[in-house]
C-alpha positions as CSV (number, residue, x, y, z in Angstrom):
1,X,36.8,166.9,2.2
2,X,35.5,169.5,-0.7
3,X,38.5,170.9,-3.1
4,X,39.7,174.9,-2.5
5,X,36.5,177.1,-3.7
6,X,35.2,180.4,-2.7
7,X,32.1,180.5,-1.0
8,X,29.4,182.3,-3.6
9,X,31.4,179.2,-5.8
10,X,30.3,176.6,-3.6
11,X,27.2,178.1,-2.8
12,X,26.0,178.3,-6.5
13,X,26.8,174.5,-6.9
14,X,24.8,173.5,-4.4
15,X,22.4,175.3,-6.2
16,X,23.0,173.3,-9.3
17,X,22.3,170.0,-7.2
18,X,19.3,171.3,-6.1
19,X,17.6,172.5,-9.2
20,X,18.8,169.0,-10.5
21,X,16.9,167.3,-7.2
22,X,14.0,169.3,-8.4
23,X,14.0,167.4,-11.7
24,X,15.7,169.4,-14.1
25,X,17.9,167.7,-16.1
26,X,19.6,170.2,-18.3
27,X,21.5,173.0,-16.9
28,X,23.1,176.0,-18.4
29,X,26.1,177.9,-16.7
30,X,26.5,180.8,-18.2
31,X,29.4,183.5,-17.6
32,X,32.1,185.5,-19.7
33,X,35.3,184.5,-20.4
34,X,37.8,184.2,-17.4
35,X,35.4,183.9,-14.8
36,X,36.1,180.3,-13.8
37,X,33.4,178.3,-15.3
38,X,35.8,175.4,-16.3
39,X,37.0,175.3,-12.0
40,X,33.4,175.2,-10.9
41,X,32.6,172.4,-13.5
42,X,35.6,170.5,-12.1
43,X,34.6,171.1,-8.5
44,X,31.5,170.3,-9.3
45,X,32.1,166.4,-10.8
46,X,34.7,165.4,-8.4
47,X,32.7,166.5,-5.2
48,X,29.1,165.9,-6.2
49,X,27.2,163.0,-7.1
50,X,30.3,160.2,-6.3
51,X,28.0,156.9,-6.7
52,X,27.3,158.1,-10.3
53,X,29.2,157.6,-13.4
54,X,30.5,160.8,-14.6
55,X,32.1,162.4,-17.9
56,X,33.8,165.4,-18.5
57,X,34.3,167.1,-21.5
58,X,36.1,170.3,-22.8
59,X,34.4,171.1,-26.4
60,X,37.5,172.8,-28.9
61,X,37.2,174.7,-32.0
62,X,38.0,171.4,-33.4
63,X,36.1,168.8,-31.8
64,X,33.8,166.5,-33.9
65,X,30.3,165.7,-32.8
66,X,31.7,161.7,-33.7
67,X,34.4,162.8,-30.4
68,X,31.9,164.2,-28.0
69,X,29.9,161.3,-28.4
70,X,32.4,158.3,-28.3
71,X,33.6,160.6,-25.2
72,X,30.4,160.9,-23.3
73,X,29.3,156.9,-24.0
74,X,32.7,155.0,-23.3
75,X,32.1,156.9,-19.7
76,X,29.0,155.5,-19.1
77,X,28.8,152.3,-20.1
78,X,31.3,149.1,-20.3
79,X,32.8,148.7,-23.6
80,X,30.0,150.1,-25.4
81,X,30.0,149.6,-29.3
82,X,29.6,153.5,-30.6
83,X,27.9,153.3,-34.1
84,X,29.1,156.7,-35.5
85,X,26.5,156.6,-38.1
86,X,23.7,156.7,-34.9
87,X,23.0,159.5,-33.5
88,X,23.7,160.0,-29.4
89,X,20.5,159.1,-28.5
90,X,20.1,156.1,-30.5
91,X,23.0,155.1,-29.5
92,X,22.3,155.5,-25.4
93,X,19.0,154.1,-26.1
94,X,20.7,151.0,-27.7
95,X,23.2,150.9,-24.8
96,X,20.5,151.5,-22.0
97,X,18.5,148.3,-23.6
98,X,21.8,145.7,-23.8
99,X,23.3,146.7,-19.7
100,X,20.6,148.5,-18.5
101,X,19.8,151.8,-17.0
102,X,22.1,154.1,-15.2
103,X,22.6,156.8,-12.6
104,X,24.8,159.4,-15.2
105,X,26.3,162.5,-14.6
106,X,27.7,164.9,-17.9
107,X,29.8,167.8,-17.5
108,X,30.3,170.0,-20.9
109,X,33.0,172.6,-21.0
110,X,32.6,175.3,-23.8
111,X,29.0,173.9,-24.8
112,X,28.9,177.0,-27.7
113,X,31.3,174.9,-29.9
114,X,28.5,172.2,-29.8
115,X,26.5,171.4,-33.7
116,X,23.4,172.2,-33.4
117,X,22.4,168.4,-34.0
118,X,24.2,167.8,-31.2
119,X,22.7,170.5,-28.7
120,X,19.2,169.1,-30.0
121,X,20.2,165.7,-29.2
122,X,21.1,166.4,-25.6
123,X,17.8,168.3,-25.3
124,X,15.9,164.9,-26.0
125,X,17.8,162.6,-24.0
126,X,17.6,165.3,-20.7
127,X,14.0,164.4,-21.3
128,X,13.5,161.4,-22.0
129,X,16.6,159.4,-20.8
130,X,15.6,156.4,-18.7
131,X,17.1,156.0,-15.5
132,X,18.9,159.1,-14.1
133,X,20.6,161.9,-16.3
134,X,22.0,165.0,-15.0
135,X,23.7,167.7,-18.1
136,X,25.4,170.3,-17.1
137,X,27.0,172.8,-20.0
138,X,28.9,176.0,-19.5
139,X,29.7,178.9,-22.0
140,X,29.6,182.2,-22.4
141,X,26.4,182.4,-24.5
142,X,23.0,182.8,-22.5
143,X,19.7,181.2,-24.4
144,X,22.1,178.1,-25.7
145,X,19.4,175.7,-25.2
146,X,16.0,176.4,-25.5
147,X,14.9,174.0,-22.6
148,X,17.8,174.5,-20.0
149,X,17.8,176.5,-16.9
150,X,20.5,179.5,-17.6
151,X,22.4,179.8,-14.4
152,X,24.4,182.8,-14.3
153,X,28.4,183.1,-12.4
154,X,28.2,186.3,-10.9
155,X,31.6,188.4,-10.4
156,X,33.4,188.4,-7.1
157,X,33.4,190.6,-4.5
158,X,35.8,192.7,-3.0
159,X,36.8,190.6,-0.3
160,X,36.8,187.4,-2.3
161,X,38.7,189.2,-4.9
162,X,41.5,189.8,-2.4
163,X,40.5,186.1,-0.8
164,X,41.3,184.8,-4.1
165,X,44.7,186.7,-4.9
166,X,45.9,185.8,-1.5
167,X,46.1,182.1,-2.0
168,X,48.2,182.9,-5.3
169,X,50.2,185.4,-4.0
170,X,52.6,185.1,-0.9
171,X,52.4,189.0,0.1
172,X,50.3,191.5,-0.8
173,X,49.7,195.4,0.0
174,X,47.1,196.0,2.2
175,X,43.6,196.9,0.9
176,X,43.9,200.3,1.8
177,X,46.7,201.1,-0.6
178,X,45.1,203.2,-3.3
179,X,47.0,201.8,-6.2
180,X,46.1,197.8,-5.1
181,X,42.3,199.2,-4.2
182,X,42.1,200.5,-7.6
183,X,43.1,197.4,-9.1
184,X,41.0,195.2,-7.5
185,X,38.2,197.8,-8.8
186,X,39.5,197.9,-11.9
187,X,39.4,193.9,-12.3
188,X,35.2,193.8,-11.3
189,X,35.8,190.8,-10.0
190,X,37.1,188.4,-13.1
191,X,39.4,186.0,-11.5
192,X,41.4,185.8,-14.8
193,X,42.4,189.5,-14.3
194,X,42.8,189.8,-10.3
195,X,45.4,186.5,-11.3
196,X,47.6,189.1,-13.8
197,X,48.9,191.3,-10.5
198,X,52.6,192.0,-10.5
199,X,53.4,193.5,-7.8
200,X,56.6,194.6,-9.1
201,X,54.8,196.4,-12.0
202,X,52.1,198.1,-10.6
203,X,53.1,199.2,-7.1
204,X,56.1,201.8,-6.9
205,X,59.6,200.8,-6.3
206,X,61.4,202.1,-3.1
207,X,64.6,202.5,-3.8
208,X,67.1,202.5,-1.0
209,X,69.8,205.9,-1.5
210,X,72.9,205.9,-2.8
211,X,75.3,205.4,0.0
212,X,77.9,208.5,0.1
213,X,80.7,205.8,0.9
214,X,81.9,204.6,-2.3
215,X,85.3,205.9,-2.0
216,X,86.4,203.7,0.5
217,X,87.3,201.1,-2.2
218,X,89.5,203.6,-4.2
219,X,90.8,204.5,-0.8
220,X,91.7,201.1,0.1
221,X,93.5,200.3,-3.2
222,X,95.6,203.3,-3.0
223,X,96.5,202.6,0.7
224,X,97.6,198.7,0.1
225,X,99.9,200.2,-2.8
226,X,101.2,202.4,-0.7
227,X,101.9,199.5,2.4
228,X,103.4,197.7,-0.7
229,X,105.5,199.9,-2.0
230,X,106.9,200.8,1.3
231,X,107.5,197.7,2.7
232,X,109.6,197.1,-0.8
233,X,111.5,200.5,0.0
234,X,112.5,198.9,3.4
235,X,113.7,195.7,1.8
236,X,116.1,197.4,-1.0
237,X,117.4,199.8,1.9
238,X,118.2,196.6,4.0
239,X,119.9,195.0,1.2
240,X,122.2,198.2,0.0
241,X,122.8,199.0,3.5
242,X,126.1,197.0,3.8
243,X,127.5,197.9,0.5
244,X,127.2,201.8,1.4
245,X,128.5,201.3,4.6
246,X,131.6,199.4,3.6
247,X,132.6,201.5,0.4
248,X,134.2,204.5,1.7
249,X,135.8,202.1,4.4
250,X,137.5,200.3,1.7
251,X,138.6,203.3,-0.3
252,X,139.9,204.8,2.9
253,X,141.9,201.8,3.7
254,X,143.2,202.1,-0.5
255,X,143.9,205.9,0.7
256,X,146.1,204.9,3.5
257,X,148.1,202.2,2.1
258,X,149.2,204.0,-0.8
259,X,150.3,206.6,1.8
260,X,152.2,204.6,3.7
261,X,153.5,202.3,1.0
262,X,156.7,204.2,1.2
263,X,157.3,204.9,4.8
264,X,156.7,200.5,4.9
265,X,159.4,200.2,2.5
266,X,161.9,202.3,4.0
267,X,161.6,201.0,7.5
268,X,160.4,197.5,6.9
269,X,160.0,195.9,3.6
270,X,158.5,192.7,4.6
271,X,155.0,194.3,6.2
272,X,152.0,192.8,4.9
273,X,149.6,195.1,3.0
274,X,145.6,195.1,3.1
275,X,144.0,193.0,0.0
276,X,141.7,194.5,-2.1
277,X,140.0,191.0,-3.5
278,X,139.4,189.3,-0.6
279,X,137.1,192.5,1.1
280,X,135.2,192.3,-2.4
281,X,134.3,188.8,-2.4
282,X,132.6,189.3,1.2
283,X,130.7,192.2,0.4
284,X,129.3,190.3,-2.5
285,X,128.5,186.8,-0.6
286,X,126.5,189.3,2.0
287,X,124.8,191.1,-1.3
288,X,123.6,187.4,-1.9
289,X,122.7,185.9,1.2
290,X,120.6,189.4,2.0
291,X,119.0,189.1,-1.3
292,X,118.1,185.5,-1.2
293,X,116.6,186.2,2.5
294,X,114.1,189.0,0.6
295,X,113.3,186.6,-2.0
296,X,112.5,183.7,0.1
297,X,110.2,186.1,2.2
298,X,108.3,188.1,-0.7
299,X,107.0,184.0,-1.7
300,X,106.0,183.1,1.8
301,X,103.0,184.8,2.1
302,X,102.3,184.2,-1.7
303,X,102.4,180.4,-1.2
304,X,100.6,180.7,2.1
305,X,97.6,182.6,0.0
306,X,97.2,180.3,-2.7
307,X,97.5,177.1,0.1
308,X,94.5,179.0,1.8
309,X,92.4,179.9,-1.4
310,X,92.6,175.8,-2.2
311,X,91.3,174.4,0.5
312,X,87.8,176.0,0.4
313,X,87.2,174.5,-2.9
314,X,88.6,171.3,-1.6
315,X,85.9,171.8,1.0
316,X,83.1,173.2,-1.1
317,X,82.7,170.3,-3.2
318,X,80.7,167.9,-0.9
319,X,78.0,170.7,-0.5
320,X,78.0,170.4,-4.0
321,X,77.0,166.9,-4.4
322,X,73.2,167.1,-4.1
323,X,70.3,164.6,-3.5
324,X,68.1,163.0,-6.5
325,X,64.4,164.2,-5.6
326,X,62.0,161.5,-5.2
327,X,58.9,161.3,-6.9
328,X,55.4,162.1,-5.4
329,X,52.4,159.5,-4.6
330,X,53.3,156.0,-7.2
331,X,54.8,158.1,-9.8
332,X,57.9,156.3,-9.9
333,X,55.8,152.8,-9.7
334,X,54.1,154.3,-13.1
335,X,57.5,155.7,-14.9
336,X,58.9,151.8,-14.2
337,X,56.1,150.7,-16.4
338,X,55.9,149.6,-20.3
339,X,54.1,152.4,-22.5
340,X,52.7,150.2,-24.2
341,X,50.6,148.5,-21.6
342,X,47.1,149.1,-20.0
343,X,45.6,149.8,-16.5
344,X,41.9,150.0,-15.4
345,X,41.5,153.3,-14.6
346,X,39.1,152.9,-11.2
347,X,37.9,156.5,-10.0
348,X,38.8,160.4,-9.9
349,X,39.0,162.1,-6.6
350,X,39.7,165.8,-6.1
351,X,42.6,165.1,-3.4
352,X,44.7,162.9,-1.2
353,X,42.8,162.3,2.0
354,X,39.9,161.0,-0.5
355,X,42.1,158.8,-2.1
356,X,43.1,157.3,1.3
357,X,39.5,156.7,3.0
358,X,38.4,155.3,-0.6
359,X,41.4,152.6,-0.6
360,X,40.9,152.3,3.3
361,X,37.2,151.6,2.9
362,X,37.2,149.0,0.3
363,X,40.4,147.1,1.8
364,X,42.5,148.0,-1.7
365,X,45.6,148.2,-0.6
366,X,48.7,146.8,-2.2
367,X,46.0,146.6,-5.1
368,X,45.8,150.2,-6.8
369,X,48.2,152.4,-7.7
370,X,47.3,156.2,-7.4
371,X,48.6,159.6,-9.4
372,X,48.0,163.2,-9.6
373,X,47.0,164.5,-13.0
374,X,49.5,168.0,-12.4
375,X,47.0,170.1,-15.0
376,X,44.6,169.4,-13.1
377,X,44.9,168.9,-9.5
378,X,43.1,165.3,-9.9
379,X,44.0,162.3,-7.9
380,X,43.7,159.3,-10.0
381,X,43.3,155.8,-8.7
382,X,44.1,152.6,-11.0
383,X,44.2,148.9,-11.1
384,X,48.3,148.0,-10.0
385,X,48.2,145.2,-12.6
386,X,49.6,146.7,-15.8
387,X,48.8,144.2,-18.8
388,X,48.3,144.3,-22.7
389,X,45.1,145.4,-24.0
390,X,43.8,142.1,-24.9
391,X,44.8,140.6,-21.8
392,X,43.7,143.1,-19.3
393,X,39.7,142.2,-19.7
394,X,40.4,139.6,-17.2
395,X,41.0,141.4,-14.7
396,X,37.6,142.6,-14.5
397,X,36.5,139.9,-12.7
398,X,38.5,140.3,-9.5
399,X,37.6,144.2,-9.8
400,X,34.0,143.5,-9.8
401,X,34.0,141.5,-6.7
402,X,36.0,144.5,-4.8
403,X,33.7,147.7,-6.5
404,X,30.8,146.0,-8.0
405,X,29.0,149.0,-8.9
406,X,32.0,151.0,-10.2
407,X,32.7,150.9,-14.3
408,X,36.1,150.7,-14.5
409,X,37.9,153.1,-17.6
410,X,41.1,151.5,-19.8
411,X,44.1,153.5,-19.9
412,X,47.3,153.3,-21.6
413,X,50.6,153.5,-19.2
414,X,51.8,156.2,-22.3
415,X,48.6,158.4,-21.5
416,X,49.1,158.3,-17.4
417,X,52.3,159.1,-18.0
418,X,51.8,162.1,-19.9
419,X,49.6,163.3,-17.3
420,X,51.7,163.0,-14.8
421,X,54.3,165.1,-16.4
422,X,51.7,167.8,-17.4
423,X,52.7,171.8,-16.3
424,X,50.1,172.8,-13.7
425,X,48.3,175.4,-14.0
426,X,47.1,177.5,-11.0
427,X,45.1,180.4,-12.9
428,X,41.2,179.8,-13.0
429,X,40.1,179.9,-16.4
């Protein structure tokens, strides 16, 4: 199964196979700047040409000629001994004479930053390389090499334009809007710019009207204040009621006995009169059993609330206790590991299910240990035998019985590990 690529992509690297099965060794791809030479050039060596032994390279402002070489050798031959006082071609012709001749593949990425030495160099060996060697450079200058093929990346089209945004993009507006039409026009098909679409920038905003119903909540304040302060009238009334009731009932029975204080003592002194204290002292035990009662039902629904506003946070906090996510593929096999140590670094593959017939055809399983390289979107196989770097040479042995035409590649745990926790990056470059 072939890695996510637009069709006039995939048809242009067939193209590159075929010009190479017509015996040109040196290719040129040759586009501007955002038009995704460096995705083609990693299509290309993970889906092409899988028997061969492969390096890629992407060429910086600061890469040494000393780099680029060490780089391109150590991926095609085993432990080869890189004299940095050789030149690349001595050196390959060395290399080529002590383990003999090879079926190569080299992918350079920004071939302008290349010495001229160096661009010469790879113009001799494309020649005169024994065995089989395919080059193929990008950049964004045409004429680079002087015997190279100069293969041109033509911009999308419309509808791979769109093709493209939609497996970035969740939704989009339909290609009639004017304003995402005009975009896409706009862009001429550079993937780097069709990638820059905000949807929430460029298309207009509808914004939903101002609902008319926003005194309701000034409304409802002033009606629960009024409930309150009613309910708190009808309270105080119920607890004054018996004192207004009783006053002028006492004061008329004060009245009446000072009236007929004399008429008692002139027919019969010995009458008992009403007494004044004891009618006080009920009226005031009633004044405090009706207050209590008001008190005691004013905190009722107080407690109640705050009983009711505890318990949801009681209950919330199990949904709060989340789940540890679990690592993809053998990532946590790899994080386990001691920096310091090495693995043999068996093959690159551009996704899973290749991974799995690879393992599945050689019978390597509970042998090799596989990762995905994030910045990428590579799937990485190695040796599951970690060990130091003097010590990890015998392992070759039982690797060449199992892929005897595979040149294995050290790697330190430290490196894998980076990798593993690179940022990925979706946009073409």
């Amino acid at each position: 199964m072939q890695s996510q690529i637009l069709p006039s992509r995939a048809a242009l690297a067939k193209r590159i196979a075929l010009q190479f099965s017509y015996g040109q060794n040196l290719i040129h791809l040759v586009a501007a700047p955002g038009f995704g030479k460096s995705y083609l050039l990693e299509h290309f060596v993970t889906d092409h040409y899988e028997p061969f032994s492969k390096a890629y390279i992407e060429v910086g402002a600061k890469t040494r000629d000393e780099d680029v070489v060490t780089h391109l050798l150590e991926h095609s031959f085993s432990y080869p001994l890189v004299d940095v006082n050789e030149t690349l071609s001595d050196n390959f012709y060395r290399l080529v004479k002590e383990q003999g001749e090879r079926q190569l593949l080299w992918v350079i990425d920004n071939a302008k930053q290349l010495s001229q030495e160096l661009i010469i160099e790879l113009e001799k060996l494309a020649k005169t390389a024994p065995g089989v060697l395919y080059i193929l450079c990008a950049s964004s200058r045409a004429e680079l090499f002087e015997n190279a093929v100069d293969i041109h990346l033509e911009p999308l089209s419309d509808s791979e334009s769109i093709r493209l945004m939609q497996s970035f993009y969740k939704t989009l507006p339909p290609a009639e809007d004017p304003v995402f039409a005009e975009f896409v026009r706009q862009c001429h098909g550079n993937p780097a710019l069709l990638l820059q679409w905000h949807q929430e920038q460029q298309m207009p905003k509808h914004t939903a009207k101002p609902t008319r119903r926003w005194w309701l909540v000034p409304s409802m304040i002033v009606v629960i204040l009024i409930v309150i302060g009613l309910v708190y009238q009808r309270d105080e009334l119920t607890v004054m009621l018996p004192q207004s009731e009783n006053a002028p009932m006492v004061a008329n029975d004060a009245v009446f006995a000072k009236q007929q204080q004399p008429l008692q003592g002139a027919h019969d002194g010995n009458m008992p009169q009403p007494e004044q204290a004891s009618d006080d002292n009920l009226i005031t035990e009633k004044l405090e059993n009706d207050t209590q009662a008001v008190v005691a039902a004013l905190q009722q629904p107080a407690t109640q609330a705050a009983t009711e506003q505890a318990q949801p946070v009681e209950e919330a906090k199990p949904e709060q206790r989340q789940s540890v996510p679990t690592l993809p593929y053998d990532h946590h096999w790899y994080n386990r590991q001691d920096d310091n140590l090495w693995l043999w670094q068996l093959t690159v593959m551009s996704n899973e299910q290749q991974v799995e017939a690879y393992i599945a055809r050689h019978n390597l399983e509970k042998k090799v240990r596989h990762y995905q390289r994030a910045d990428k979107g590579w799937h990485i196989l190695t040796w599951a035998k970690p060990a130091s770097r003097s010590a990890i040479d015998a392992q070759l042995t039982e690797i060449a019985e199992l892929l005897p035409s595979l040149e294995p590649y050290a790697k330190q745990i430290s490196k894998i590990k980076a990798e593993i926790d690179s940022q990925p990056n979706p946009e073409l470059r």
